[in-house]
Steps between C-alpha positions, in 0.01 A plus 500: 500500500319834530549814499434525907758166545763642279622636834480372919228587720692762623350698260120581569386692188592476135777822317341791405428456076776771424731364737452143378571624155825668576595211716455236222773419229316221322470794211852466437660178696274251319769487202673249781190250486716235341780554722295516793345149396810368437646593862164368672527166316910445661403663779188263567746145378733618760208527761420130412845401466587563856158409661365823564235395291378139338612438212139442335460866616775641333403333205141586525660881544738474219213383237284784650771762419566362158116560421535838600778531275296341211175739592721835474678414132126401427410844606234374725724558829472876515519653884420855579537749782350323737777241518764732588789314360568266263636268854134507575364508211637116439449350827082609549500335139684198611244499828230502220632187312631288778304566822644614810863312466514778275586728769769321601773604173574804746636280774869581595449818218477857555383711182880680582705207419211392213537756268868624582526104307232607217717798399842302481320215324350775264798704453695200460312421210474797357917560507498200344274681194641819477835304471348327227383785311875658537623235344270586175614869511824386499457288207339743284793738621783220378312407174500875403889588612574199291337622190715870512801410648652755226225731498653795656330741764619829645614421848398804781616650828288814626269408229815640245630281234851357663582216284363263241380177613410132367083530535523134651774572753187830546261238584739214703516754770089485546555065488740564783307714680218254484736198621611662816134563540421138427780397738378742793169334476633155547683629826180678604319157483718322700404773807104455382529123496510475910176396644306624779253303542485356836644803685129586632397865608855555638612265759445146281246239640432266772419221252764246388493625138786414322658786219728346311230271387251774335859747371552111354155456376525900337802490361661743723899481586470595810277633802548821729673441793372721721113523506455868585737607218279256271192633540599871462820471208445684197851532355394256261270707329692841534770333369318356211310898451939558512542273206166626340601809510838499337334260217255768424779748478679302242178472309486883562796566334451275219157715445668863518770390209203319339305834522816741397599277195149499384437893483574673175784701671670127524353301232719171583173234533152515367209435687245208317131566548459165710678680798420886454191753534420771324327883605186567578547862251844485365475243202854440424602374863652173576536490868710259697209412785683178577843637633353753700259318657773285607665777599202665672419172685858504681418712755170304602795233613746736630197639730384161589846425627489842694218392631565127650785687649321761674249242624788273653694769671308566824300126553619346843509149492299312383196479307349855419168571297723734291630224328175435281639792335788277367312321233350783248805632404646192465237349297528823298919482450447113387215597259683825391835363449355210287308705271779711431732246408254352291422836344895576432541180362219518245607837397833402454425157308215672260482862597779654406774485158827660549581755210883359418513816219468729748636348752816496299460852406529588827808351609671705211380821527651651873843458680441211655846333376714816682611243751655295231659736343632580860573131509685505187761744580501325834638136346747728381683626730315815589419557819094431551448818682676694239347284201147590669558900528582504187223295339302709689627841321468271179070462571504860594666629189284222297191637648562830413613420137158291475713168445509183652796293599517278178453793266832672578793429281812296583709779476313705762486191695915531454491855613369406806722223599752342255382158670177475280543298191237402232366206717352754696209476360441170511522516890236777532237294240206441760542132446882463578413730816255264547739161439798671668311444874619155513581512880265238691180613540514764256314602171712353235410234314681265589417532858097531443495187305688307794268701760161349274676121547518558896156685455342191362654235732358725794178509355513061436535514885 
């Protein structure tokens, strides 16, 4: 196929260079070579199968498009420009190998319903990976909560110390984020595993092609029902930019506490040479490049997902040209959220070493046990709202005096409230405050080393 019979007479002169350039996507759509193969090769059995073809042409076809395959992981199947797509790019190759029955892998096939089926099969694979590669963050995540199920960690709200927490219950929040986004991914599949194929430009075929056979032959679980809305549906992929998005958030936030803890203001984890950079002029510097590039690379998702939206909101049915525009950012999300997780997970398996000294320094040097003193006079008998105005004037007068809760004496605990006794401060010790959170789902130990059981059966799934 040339360039002059990649379209119908009806067109009597070639594009204009520039315009030919801008038209083509083979720059960027050429990642779905594989997929595209793959597709052709069903899409051709099916062909045979039903007698739209014989079937020693759809062999003769299938062994042509498996060559191709061969020729581009052998690098020597390399189209440019002139090919337009990577649709087009295949089937003048296949014309090369085979002849002229070459030509016929496009009957009953419109490039609309052809690569709406490269992207799912793509993207379908792809979930599948990024799945994977939660799973391994989620690991590394578990195998370091189980290590400092005791190490304690000041617990925050409007980035002020609140409470004291278990540093593994710290990190089982991240493994939970990172299951629901495992789990959202699996129920974004199931919409990307529909096939297309067969649905034509818009309005399906006149030939007796038979869809269930190539969904079959692909592995999908289903095919569109309507052909117009399969030709021109991308809430698949918006919905997986959706899940993208909220996965690169998680890593996000993972980063910024990575970043805070590691700065000298913090000092709760050290960063290890294998995962930091230094400065160009200032020689002491240790700078945490990892986290906030994962940070930094967030909004490249968020804007991709801004974008597929913006694209879909004004196409009448069906297929519209805008829709090349799909496949960058979403080549760029799968690529960006994959290299972050593998990034995070590397920093947190070798990069980083929490510093349990300081780390239990910090729990005991602030108010963060107030609310259990609060608590205390609470269990009884006093009133919690009372009990917590009065704590309050308790941390105020502390403050002032340049004390902290376990330094006053029991007799000016007495003053306050004849309810404190000498236990009191055992139940303010960062540890008990820590233990005493035995409510499900909560810090305490007991609870975190339950919540690491049910961590690890979810991850044996």
């Amino acid at each position: 196929m040339t360039k002059e019979e990649t379209w119908s007479q009806r067109f009597e002169s070639a594009l204009h260079p520039a315009i030919a350039r801008f038209n083509a996507s083979i720059g960027f759509d050429i990642e779905l070579i594989e997929y595209d193969l793959t597709g052709s090769q069903a899409h051709v059995k099916m062909l045979a199968h039903t007698g739209i073809i014989s079937l020693e042409e759809g062999d003769k076809l299938v062994a042509g498009l498996e060559k191709i395959r061969q020729e581009y992981r052998e690098g020597k199947f390399q189209p440019g420009v002139d090919a337009e797509d990577v649709h087009f790019a295949v089937e003048r190759r296949l014309t090369e190998i085979v002849g002229d029955v070459g030509k016929k892998v496009h009957t009953a096939r419109s490039r609309n319903d052809q690569v709406g089926t490269d992207t799912r099969l793509y993207l379908r694979d792809q979930i599948q990976q990024i799945k994977n590669e939660l799973r391994e963050f989620q690991g590394v995540l578990l195998d370091i909560a189980e290590k400092n199920v005791e190490t304690l960690i000041p617990g925050y709200t409007h980035l002020q110390r609140a409470q004291p927490l278990s540093l593994a219950h710290h990190l089982l929040a991240y493994f939970q984020m990172a299951q629901r986004d495992w789990e959202r991914l699996g129920d974004v599949s199931r919409r990307v595993n529909i096939s297309p194929l067969g649905c034509g430009a818009l309005a399906g075929t006149t030939f007796p092609i038979d869809r269930h056979y190539t969904a079959k032959l692909l592995n999908f679980d289903d095919i569109y029902a309507n052909s117009l809305d399969g030709v021109s549906d991308r809430d698949f992929a918006i919905e997986f930019l959706c899940a993208a998005s909220l996965i690169m958030v998680h890593l996000s936030r993972l980063a910024e506490e990575v970043i805070l803890w590691s700065s000298e203001e913090f000092r709760f984890v050290t960063l290890k040479d294998s995962c930091a950079t230094g400065s160009s002029i200032m020689p002491q510097k240790k700078n945490p490049d990892v986290p906030e590039l994962v940070r930094g690379k967030t909004g490249r998702v968020f804007g991709h997902l801004q974008a597929m939206l913006v694209i879909m909101k004004g196409l009448p049915l069906a297929y519209n040209k805008d829709l090349q525009e799909d496949k960058e950012g979403l080549f760029d999300s799968v690529n960006t959220i994959k290299a972050s997780l593998e990034a995070m997970t590397i920093l947190l398996r070798e990069g980083l070493e929490f510093r349990t000294q300081r780390l239990a320094e910090a729990v005991a040097e602030d108010f963060s046990n107030a609310t259990d003193v609060a608590d205390y006079l609470a269990a009884r008998g006093v009133p919690f709202r009372e009990a917590y105005n009065l704590v309050g004037k308790v941390v105020k007068t502390s403050i002032a005096a340049g004390k902290l809760l376990k330094d006053l004496k029991l007799q000016e605990w007495q003053q306050l409230h004849p309810a404190f006794a000498a236990d009191i401060y055992e139940a303010i010790s960062p540890r008990q405050v820590v233990a005493a959170r035995n409510s499900y789902g909560g810090t305490g130990f007991v609870q975190v080393r339950k919540a690491l059981i049910a961590a690890r059966a979810q991850l044996a799934q």
